[in-house]
C-alpha positions as CSV (number, residue, x, y, z in Angstrom):
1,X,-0.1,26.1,-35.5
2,X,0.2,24.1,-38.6
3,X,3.3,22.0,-39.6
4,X,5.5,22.8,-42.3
5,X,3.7,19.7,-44.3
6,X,1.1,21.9,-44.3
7,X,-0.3,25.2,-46.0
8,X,0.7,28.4,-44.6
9,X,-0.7,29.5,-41.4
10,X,-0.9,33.0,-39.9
11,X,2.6,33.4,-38.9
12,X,0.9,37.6,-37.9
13,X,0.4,35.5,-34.2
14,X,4.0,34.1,-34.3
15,X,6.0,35.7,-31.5
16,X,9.3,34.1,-31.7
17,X,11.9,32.8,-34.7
18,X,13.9,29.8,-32.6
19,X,17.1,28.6,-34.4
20,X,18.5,25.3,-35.3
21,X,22.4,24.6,-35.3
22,X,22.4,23.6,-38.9
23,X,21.2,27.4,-40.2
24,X,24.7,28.3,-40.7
25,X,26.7,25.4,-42.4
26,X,29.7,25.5,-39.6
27,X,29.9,28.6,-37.2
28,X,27.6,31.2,-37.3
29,X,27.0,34.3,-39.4
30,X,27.2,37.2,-37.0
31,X,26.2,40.1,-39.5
32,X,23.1,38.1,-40.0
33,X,22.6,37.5,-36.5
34,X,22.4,41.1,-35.8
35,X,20.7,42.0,-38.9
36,X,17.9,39.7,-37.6
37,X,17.9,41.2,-34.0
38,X,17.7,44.5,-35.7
39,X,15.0,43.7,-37.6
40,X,13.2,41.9,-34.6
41,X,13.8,44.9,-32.1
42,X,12.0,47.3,-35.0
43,X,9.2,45.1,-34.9
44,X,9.2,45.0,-31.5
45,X,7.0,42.1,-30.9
46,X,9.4,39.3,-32.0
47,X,11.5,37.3,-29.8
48,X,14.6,35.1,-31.2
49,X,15.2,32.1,-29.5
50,X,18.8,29.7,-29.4
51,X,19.6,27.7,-26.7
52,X,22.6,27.4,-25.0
53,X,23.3,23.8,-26.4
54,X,23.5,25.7,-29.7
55,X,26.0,28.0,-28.9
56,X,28.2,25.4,-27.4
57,X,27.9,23.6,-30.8
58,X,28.9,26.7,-32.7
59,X,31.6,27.6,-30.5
60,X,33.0,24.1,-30.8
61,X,32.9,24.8,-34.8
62,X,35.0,27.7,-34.2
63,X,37.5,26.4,-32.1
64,X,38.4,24.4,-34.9
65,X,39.1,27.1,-37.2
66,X,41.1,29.0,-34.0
67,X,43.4,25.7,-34.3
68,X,43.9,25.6,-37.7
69,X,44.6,29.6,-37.3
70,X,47.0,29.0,-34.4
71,X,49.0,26.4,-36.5
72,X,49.2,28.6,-39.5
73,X,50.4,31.9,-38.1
74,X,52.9,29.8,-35.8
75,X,54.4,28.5,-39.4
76,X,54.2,32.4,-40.9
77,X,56.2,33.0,-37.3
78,X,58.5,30.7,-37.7
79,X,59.4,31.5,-41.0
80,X,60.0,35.1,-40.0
81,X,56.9,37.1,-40.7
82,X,56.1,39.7,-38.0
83,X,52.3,38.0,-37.1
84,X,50.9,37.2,-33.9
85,X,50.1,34.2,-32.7
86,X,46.3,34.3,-31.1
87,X,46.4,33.1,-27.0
88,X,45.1,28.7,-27.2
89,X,41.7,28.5,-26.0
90,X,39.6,25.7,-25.8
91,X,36.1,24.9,-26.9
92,X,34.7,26.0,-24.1
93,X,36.1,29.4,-24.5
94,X,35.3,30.0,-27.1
95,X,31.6,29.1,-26.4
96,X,31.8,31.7,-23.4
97,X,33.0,34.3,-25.6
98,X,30.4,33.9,-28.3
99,X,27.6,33.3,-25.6
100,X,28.5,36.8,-24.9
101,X,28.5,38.8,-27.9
102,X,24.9,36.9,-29.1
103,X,23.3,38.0,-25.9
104,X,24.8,41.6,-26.7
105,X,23.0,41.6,-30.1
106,X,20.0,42.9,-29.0
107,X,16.3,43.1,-26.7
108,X,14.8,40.6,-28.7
109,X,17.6,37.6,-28.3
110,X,16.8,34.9,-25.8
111,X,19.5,32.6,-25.0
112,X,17.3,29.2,-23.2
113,X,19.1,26.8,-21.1
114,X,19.1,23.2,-21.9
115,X,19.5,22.5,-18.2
116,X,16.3,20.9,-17.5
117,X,16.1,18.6,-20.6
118,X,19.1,16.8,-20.1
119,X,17.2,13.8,-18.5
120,X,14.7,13.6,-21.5
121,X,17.8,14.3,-24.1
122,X,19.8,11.3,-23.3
123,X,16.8,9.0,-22.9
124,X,15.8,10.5,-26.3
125,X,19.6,9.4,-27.7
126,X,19.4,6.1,-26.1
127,X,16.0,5.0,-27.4
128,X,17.1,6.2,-30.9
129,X,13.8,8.7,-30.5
130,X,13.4,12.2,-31.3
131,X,15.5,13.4,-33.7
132,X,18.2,10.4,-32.6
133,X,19.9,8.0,-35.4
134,X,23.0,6.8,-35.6
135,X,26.3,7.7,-37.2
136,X,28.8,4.9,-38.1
137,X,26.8,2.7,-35.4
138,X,27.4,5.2,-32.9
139,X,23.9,6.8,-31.3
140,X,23.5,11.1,-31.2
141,X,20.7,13.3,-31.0
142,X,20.8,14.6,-27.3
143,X,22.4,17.9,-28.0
144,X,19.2,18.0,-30.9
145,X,17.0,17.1,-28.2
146,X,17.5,18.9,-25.5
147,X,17.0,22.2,-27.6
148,X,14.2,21.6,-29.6
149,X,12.4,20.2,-26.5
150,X,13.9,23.7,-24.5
151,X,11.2,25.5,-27.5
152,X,8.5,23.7,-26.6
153,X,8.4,24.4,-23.2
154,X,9.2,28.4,-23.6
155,X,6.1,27.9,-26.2
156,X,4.1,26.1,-23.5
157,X,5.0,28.0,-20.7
158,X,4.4,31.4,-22.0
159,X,1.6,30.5,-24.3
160,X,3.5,32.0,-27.4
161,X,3.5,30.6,-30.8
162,X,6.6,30.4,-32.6
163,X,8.5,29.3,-35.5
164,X,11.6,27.0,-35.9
165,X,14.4,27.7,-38.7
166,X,15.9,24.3,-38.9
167,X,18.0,22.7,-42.3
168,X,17.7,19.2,-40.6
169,X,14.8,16.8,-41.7
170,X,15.7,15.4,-38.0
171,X,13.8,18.1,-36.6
172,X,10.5,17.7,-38.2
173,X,10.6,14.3,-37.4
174,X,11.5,14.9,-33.6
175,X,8.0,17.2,-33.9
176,X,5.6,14.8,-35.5
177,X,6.4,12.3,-33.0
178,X,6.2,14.5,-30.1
179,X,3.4,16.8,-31.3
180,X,1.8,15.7,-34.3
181,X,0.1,18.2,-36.0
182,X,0.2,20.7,-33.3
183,X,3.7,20.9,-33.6
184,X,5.7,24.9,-34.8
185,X,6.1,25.7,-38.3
186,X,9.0,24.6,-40.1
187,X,11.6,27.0,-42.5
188,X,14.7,25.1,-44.0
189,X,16.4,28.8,-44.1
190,X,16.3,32.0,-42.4
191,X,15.7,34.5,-45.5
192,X,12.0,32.9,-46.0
193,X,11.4,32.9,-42.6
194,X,12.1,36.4,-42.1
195,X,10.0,37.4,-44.8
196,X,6.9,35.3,-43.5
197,X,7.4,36.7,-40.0
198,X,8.1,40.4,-40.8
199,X,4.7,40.5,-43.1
200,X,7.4,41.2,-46.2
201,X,5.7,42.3,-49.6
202,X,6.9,42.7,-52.8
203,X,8.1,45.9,-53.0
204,X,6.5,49.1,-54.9
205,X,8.1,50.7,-58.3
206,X,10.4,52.8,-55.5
207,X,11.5,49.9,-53.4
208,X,12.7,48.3,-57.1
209,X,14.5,51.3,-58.3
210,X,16.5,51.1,-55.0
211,X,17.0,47.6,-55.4
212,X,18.8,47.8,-58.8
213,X,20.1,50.8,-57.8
214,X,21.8,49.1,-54.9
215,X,23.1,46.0,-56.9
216,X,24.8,47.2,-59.3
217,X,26.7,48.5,-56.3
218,X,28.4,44.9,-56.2
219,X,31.9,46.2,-55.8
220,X,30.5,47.6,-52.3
221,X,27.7,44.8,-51.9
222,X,31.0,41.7,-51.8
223,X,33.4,43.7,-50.6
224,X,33.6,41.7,-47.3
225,X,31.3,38.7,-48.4
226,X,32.0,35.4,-46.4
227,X,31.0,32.1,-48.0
228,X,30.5,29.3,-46.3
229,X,31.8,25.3,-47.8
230,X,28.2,24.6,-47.2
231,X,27.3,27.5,-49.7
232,X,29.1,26.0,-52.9
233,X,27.9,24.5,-55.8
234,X,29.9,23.4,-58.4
235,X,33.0,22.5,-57.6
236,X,34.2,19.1,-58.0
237,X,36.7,19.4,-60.8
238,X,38.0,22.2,-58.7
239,X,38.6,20.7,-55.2
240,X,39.4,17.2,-54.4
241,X,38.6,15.4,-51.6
242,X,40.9,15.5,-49.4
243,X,41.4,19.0,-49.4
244,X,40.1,20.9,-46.0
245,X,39.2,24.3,-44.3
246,X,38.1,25.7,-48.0
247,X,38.1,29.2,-48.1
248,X,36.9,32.1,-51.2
249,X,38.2,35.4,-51.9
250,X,35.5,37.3,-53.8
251,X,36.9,40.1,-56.6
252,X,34.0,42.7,-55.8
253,X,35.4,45.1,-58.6
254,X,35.3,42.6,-60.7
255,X,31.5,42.0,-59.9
256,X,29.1,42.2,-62.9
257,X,25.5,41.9,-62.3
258,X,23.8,39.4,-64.2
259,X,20.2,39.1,-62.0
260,X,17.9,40.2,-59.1
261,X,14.6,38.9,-57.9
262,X,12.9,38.5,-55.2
263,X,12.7,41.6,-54.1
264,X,10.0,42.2,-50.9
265,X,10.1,45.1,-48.3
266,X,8.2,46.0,-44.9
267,X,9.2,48.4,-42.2
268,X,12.1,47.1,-40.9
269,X,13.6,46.3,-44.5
270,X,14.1,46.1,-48.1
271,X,15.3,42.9,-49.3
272,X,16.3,41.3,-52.6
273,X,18.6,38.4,-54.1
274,X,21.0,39.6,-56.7
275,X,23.1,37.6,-58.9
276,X,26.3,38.9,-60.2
277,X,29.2,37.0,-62.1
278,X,32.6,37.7,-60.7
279,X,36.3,36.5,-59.9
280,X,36.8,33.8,-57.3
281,X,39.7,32.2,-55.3
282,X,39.0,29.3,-53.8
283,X,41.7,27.8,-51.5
284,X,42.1,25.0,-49.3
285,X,44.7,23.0,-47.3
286,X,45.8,19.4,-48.6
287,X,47.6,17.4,-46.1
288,X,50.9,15.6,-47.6
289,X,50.8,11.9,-47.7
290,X,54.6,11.5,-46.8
291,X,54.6,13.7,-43.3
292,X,51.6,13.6,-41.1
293,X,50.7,17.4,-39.9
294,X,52.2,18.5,-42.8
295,X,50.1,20.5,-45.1
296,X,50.5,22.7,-48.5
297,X,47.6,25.2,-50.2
298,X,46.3,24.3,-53.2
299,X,44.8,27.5,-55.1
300,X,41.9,27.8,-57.8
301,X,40.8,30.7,-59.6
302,X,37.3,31.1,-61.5
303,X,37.3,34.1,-63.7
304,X,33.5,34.3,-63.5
305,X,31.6,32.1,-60.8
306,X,28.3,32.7,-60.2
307,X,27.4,34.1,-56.7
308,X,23.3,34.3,-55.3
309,X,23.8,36.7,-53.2
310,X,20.8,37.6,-50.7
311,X,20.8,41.2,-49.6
312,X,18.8,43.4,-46.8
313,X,19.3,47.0,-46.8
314,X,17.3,48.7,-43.1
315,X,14.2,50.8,-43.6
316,X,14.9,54.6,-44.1
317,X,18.9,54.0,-46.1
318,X,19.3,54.0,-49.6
319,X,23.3,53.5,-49.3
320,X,24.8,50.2,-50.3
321,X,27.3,51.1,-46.9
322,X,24.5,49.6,-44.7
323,X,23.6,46.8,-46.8
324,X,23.9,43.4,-45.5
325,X,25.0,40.1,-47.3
326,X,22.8,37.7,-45.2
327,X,23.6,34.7,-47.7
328,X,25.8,33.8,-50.6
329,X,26.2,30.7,-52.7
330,X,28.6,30.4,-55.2
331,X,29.0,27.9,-58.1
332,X,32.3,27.6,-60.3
333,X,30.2,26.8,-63.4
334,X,31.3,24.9,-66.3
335,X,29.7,21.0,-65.7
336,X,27.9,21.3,-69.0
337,X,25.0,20.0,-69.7
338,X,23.3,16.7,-70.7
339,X,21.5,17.7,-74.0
340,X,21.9,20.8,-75.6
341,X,18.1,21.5,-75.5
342,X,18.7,21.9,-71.8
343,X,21.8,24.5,-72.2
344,X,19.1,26.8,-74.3
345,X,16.4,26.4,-71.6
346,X,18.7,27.8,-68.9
347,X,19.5,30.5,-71.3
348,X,15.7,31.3,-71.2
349,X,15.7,30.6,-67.4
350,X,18.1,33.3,-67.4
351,X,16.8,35.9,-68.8
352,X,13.9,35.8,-66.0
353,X,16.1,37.9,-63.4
354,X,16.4,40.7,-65.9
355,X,13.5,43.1,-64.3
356,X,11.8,45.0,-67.3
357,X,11.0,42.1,-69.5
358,X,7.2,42.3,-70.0
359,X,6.6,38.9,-71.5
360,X,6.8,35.1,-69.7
361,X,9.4,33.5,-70.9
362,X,9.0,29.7,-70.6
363,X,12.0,28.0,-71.4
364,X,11.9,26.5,-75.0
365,X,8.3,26.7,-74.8
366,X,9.2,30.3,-75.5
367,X,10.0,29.8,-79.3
368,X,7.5,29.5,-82.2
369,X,7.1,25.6,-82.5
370,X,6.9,25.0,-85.8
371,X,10.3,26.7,-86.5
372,X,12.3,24.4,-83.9
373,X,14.9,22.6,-86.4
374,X,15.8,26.0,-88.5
375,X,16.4,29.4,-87.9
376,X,13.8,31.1,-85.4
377,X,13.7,34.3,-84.1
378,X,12.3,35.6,-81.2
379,X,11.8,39.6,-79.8
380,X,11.6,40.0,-76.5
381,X,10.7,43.6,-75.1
382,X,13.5,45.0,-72.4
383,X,11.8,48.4,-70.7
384,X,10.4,49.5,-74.2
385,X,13.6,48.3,-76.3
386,X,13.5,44.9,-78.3
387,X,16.2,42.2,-77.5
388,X,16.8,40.6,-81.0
389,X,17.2,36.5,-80.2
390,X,17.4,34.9,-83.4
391,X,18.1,30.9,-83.4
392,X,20.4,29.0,-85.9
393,X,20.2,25.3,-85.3
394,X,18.1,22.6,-83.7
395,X,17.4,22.3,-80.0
396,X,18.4,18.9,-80.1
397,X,21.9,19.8,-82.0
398,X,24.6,22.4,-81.6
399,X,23.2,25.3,-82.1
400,X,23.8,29.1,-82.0
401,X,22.0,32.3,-80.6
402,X,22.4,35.8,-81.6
403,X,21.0,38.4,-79.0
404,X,21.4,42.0,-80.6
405,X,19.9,44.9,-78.1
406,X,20.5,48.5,-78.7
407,X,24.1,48.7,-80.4
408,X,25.4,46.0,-78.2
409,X,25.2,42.1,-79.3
410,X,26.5,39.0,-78.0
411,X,26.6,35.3,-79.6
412,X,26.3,32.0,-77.6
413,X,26.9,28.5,-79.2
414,X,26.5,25.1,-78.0
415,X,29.5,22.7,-78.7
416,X,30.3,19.2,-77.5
417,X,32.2,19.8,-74.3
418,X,33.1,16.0,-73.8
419,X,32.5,12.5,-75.8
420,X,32.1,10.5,-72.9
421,X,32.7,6.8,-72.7
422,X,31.1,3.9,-71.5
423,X,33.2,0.6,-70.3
424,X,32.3,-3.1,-70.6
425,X,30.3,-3.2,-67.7
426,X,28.5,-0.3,-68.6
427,X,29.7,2.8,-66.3
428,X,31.2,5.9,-68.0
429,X,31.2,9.4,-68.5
430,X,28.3,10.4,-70.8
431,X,28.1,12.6,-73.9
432,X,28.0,16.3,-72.5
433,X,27.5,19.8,-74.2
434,X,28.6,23.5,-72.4
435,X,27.9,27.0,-73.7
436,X,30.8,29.8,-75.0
437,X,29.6,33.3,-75.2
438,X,31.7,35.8,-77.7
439,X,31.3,39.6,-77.5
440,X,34.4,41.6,-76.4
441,X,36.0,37.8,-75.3
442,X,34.9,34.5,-75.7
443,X,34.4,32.9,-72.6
444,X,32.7,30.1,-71.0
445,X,31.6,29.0,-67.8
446,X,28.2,30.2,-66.6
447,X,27.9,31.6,-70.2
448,X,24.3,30.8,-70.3
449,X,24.1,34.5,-67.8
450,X,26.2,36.4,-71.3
451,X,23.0,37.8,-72.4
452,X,21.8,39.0,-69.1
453,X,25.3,40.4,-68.4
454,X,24.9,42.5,-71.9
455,X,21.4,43.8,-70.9
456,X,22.4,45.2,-67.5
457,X,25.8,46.9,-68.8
458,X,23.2,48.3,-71.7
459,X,20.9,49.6,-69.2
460,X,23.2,50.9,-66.2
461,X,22.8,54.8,-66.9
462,X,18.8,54.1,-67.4
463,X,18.6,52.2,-63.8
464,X,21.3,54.0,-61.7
465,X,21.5,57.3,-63.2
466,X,25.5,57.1,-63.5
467,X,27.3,57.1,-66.8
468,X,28.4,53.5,-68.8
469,X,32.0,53.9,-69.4
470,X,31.9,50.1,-70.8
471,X,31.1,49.4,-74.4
472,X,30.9,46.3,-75.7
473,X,31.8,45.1,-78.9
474,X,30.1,43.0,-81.2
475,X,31.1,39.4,-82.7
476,X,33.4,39.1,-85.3
């Protein structure tokens, strides 16, 4: 089978998906976990592989969070709330338990042991081989080893191609040097490996109409969303550095749907990425210079962060009750941009997740050229109805778009967020621009998604059927 360096190959003789630690950024996402079983008992011919090593790794994740949840309800306790305290248990526990519920998941899960690798895992550490290196001087790699070389004998022994969803450059080096070009294929995340393996399409007119149907649903879609520190984006002004065990609180109702691509389907499932713009708390724990132990929460709320959320619904539902959040990212917004030439191309970019647009937009290149320092207009058709962009300003200067569609409008403009500085020796802040949207508010922050937001409020009895009780209202 071809490496990941290489094209595609024909994943239609793959017979098992094998995991990597690093898929999940700390402890594993059990919804997707059995949404993936699910979809690899349909199929019937797929195995998933983790290895024991794995689990203990996870599990050793988790028992951090079970002491930070231990500490915190023994405060709530002591300060007289009626909570209960969970019973201490240790890593290993905790890896028992899990081991447990993963091999409950399903037919198609295969838990390997590690037991005969240990020998060539520590050597592996040692030698600084394999997917080995050092951290702060000190050597690791076995726990890497042993698992990845637990694959390639389950490969070997059973003659059975397979795949390896692994985030961790690590492990395609530990391959090339064992196997060269013989070694599995190679995903950095479990959505495109799914869709390789389960022969996804993109979907028909009917599989689209379900889609948008289903995310406009986002109230129901985020109810019980979990996202991940790994999973942020933007977020430094927000959270400082030494502030720990982050954790988001997603406002579903307040979820407005702003873009979906991506959308693919096969007989186990339909599958799409939505993007919606909605209320976030983010909140962490920040330990108190003056007392060790002691810690306070410090608290941050973005009215409208951005969240990419990836979404599998089974074959043979339409409800958004059985849909499945397999990943979401989230990104406060507001870092502005370099040049405001870039701020109107990710407006354009935008507008490329609204699905009825029956031209290619292509950033600026979308605008008539000769008309680039004055007003320019620009019609773009939406499902049979023209979106009115009209341009006042320079690409390379503030500038301000108009988007009328329908009875609804919306105006964006470009302004200098920050001057920036620059010391003596040269370092600084530089110059920086960000993007305000006015239509019932002004608002900013991931205003460059204001137009898209306008299009699929317009268009929400047309795609779901339901009445729009929301009207917006235009610019002063």
């Amino acid at each position: 089978m071809e490496t990941a360096a290489g094209s595609d190959p024909n994943f239609s003789r793959v017979g098992a998906i094998a995991l990597d630690t690093n898929i999940f950024a700390e402890a594993p996402g059990m919804e997707t976990l059995r949404s993936l079983c699910s979809r690899a008992d349909k199929h019937g011919r797929i195995e998933i592989w983790v290895t024991d090593t794995v689990i203990w790794e996870w599990g050793q994740h988790l028992h951090g969070h079970h002491v930070s949840l231990r500490a915190a309800t023994k405060k709530l306790h002591s300060a007289g709330f009626s909570v209960e305290v969970p019973d201490e248990k240790t890593a290993k526990d905790i890896a028992l338990d899990l081991s447990g519920v993963i091999t409950s998941l399903g037919s198609s899960i295969r838990v390997l042991s590690t037991a005969d690798f240990a020998h060539e895992a520590l050597r592996d550490q040692i030698l600084l081989e394999g997917p080995a290196k050092r951290k702060s001087e000190v050597k690791t790699g076995a726990a890497d080893s042993a698992h990845l070389r637990a694959y390639i004998h389950e490969g070997r022994s059973r003659d059975l191609e397979y795949v390896v969803v692994s985030a961790d450059k690590d492990t395609r080096t530990a391959y090339q040097q064992w196997l060269g070009t013989e070694g599995p294929h190679i995903f950095s995340d479990l959505r495109r490996a799914t869709e390789k393996i389960f022969g996804s399409v993109p979907s028909d007119a009917d599989g689209l109409s379900l889609a948008l149907r289903l995310a406009y649903e986002g109230n129901v879609l985020l109810r019980d969303v979990t996202i991940s520190e790994g999973n942020m984006g933007d977020w430094e002004d927000l959270v400082p550095d030494d502030i720990s065990s982050l954790s988001f609180d997603v406002d579903a109702a307040s979820a407005k749907l702003v873009g979906l691509n991506h959308t693919k389907q096969d007989a186990t499932a339909l599958t799409f990425t939505a993007f919606y713009l909605a209320e976030v708390r983010i909140a962490g724990l920040l330990e108190s210079p003056w007392s060790r132990g002691s810690t306070r929460t410090r608290e941050a709320t973005v009215p409208r962060a951005l969240l990419r959320a990836d979404i599998s619904l089974p074959a043979g539902s339409t409800s958004a009750e059985d849909a499945l959040v397999t990943n979401c990212y989230v990104d406060a917004g507001g870092s502005g941009w370099r040049e405001q030439s870039d701020a109107l191309d990710n407006v354009m970019d935008a507008l490329t997740l609204v699905p009825g647009i029956t031209v290619e937009l292509d950033g600026l290149a979308s605008w008539p050229e000769q008309r680039r320092s004055q007003s320019s207009n620009l019609l773009v058709d939406v499902a049979g109805v023209p979106l009115d962009l009209t341009l006042y300003g320079s690409y390379f200067g503030n500038w301000e778009l108009t988007a009328s569609y329908g009875e609804r409008k919306v105006m964006l403009k470009c302004d200098d967020l920050g001057v920036g500085f620059t010391d003596p020796e040269g370092d600084g802040i530089p110059e920086y621009y960000d993007i305000t949207a006015f239509g019932s508010e002004a608002w900013s922050g991931n205003a460059e998604f204001a137009i898209n937001e306008m299009l699929f409020e317009a268009r929400r009895a047309e795609l779901t059927g339901s009445a729009n009780d929301t009207e917006e209202e235009s610019p002063q």
